[in-house]
N, C-alpha and C positions, 0 to 999 in steps of 0.2 A: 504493500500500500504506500511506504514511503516512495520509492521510485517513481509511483502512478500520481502523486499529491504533487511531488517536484517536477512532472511531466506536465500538469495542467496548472500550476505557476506562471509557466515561462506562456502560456497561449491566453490568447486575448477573444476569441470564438470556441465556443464548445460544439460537440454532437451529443445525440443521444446516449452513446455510448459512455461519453463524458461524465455525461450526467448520472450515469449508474455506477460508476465509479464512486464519485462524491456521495453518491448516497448511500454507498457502502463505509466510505469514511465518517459521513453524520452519523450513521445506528453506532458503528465504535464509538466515535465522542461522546453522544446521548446515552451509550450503557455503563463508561466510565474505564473501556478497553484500553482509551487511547486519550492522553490528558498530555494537556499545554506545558505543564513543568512538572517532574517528578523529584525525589526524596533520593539521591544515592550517597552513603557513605557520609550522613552528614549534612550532605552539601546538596542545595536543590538546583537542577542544571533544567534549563528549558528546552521545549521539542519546538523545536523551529519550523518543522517539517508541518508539525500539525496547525500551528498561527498560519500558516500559508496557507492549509487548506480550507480553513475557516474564511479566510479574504477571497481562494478561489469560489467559497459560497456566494457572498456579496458582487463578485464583478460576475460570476454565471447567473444568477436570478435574475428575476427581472419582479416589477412590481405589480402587486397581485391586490385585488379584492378582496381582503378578510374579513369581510364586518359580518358581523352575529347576526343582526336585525338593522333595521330603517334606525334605530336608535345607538344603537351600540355601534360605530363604525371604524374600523381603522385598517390598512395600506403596509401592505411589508411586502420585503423579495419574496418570493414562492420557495426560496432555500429555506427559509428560515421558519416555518411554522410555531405555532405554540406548541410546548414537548407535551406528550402524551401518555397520561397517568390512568393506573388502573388502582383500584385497593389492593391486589396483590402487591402495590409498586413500597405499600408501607408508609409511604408520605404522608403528612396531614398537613392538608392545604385547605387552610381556614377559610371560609366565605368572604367576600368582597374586595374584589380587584385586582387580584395579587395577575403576576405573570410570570411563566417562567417559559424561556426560548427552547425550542430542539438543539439540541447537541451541548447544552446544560445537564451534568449529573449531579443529578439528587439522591443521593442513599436512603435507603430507608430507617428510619425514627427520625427523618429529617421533618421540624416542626416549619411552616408557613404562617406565619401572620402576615391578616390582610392590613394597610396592601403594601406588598413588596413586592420585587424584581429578580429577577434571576437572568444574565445575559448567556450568550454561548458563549459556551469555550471550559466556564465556569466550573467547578471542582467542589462541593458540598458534602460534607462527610456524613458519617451515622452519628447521627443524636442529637443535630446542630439545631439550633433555630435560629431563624430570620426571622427577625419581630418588625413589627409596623413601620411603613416608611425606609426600610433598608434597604439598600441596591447591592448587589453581587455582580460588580463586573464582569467583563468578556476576559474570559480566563483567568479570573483570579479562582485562587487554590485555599480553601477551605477546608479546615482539619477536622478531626472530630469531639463531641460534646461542645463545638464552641456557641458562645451568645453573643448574634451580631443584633445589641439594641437596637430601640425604636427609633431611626433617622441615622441612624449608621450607613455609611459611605463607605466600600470598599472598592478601589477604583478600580477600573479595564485600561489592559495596554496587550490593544495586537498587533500595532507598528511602534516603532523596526522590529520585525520577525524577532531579532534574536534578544532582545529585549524580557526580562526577566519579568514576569506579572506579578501582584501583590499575594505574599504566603500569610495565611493567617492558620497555626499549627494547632494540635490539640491543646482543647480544653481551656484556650484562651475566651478572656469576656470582655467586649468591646463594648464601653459605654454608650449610652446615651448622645447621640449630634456627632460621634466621632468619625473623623474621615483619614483615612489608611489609602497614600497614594502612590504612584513611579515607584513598582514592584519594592515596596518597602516588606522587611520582613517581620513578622513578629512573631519571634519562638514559644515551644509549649507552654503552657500556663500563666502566661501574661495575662496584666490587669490592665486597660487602659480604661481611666475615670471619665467619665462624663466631657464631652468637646474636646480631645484631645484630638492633636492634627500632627500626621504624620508623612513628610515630603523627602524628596532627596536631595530638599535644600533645607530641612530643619536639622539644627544639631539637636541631642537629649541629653539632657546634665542627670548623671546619676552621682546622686548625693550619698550613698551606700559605701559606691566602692570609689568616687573622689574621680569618677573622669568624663570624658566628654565622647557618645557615638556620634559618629557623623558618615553618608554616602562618600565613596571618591569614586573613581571616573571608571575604576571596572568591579567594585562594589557596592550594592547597597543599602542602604539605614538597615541594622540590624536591633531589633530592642531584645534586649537578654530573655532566659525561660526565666518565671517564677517573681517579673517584675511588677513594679506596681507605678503606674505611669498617671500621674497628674499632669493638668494645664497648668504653667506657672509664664513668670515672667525673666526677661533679666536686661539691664540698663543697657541704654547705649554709650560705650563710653569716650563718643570723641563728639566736637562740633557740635552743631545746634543743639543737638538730640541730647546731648549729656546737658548742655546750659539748662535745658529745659526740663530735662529732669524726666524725658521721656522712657520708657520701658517698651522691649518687642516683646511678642508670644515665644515662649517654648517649652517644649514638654520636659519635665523634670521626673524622676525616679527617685519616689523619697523611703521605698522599703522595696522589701520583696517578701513572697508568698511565707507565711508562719499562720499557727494554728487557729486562729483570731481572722485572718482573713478564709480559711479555710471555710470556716463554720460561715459568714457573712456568706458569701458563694454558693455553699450546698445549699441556701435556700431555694435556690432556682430550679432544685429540682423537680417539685413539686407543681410547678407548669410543664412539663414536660408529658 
């Protein structure tokens, strides 16, 4: 299949043929065969091969008629349908609004609150939930048991192909308004509190261990497992901004996971 994805990259017209191609490569993506970045050794390396084929989606389709009813109306490529859920599929996909794209894997105990989003490419683990207002970009990688609260941002990046999508690993909790972007990572059992904003131009001050994370140019933003990640500030310290007495945003790390945050956390289980 890779050879067949990298063969219909480089062409700018399809056939029929084509098109059964790709659509063999969508039921892989949609069953969770074949995913945008994977786990080795540690270190998570991106399939480049498959963001291609995802984009061969986009320029092969063309735009289609989807509306439900005279009321309900909306327009997408004919690639990309809404994915297709059975109760065997184990999902709970709460009533009103929610969306989730084909070629989007969703595990099963995976929880839906309406309304959320789910784009292709997308990686959603067992146990997860996406609560109200959340978006799951186009191939971000989703671990398991995580909580992506209500108006959580987790972004999509499917250009440049080789470009690393956002990792969000097991059993991390993502507060409330938080947005997680430019394949930022955030290892297992991290806490980010309520608005916290994560770029690959934000540094993180961990107060813990006394140093500073920051993206460089073939890395990047990594937030430690088992951190606990606040909004905080810190001054500017030259010209206007210092006379002024002005302050920028950035994310601080003032603990990590202990028994006391343990117990705060389990309560979530209980919506599950």
């Amino acid at each position: 299949m890779y050879r067949e994805i990298e063969r219909l990259f480089e062409q700018s017209e399809y056939s029929a043929q084509d098109r059964s191609v790709f659509e063999e490569f969508l039921q892989a993506l949609d069953s969770g065969q074949v995913r945008a970045a994977e786990k080795s050794e540690g270190r998570w390396r991106v399939n480049s091969w498959v963001k291609k084929g995802i984009l061969v989606g986009f320029r092969m389709g063309v735009l289609k008629d989807c509306s439900i009813d005279g009321q309900f109306r909306y327009f997408d490529k004919d690639t990309y349908p809404l994915k297709s859920l059975e109760l065997s599929s184990a999902v709970r996909l709460v009533p009103g609004g929610s969306s989730i794209r084909r070629g989007a894997y969703v595990a099963p105990g995976v929880t839906c609150m309406p309304p959320m989003y789910i784009n292709v490419g997308a990686y959603v683990d067992e146990g997860t939930m996406v609560d109200s207002h959340a978006l799951v970009g186009s191939c971000a990688q989703i671990g398991k048991r995580v909580h992506l609260s209500a108006a959580a941002q987790v972004g999509g990046v499917l250009e440049p192909v080789g470009a690393l999508p956002v990792i969000i690993e097991d059993e991390v909790l993502v507060g409330g308004n938080c947005g997680i972007y430019e394949g930022t990572i955030v290892r297992r059992g991290a806490i980010l509190a309520a608005g916290v904003i994560l770029t690959r131009g934000t540094p993180v001050y961990d107060l813990v261990r006394e140093t500073v994370y920051r993206a460089t140019d073939d890395q990047p933003l990594e937030i430690p497992e088992g951190s606990v990640v606040v909004a905080g500030t810190r001054p500017v310290q030259s010209g206007f901004g210092k006379s002024q007495g002005i302050s920028v945003y950035t994310p601080v790390i003032v603990k990590y996971r202990d028994p006391k945050t343990e117990k705060s956390v389990k309560l979530e289980d209980w919506l599950r």
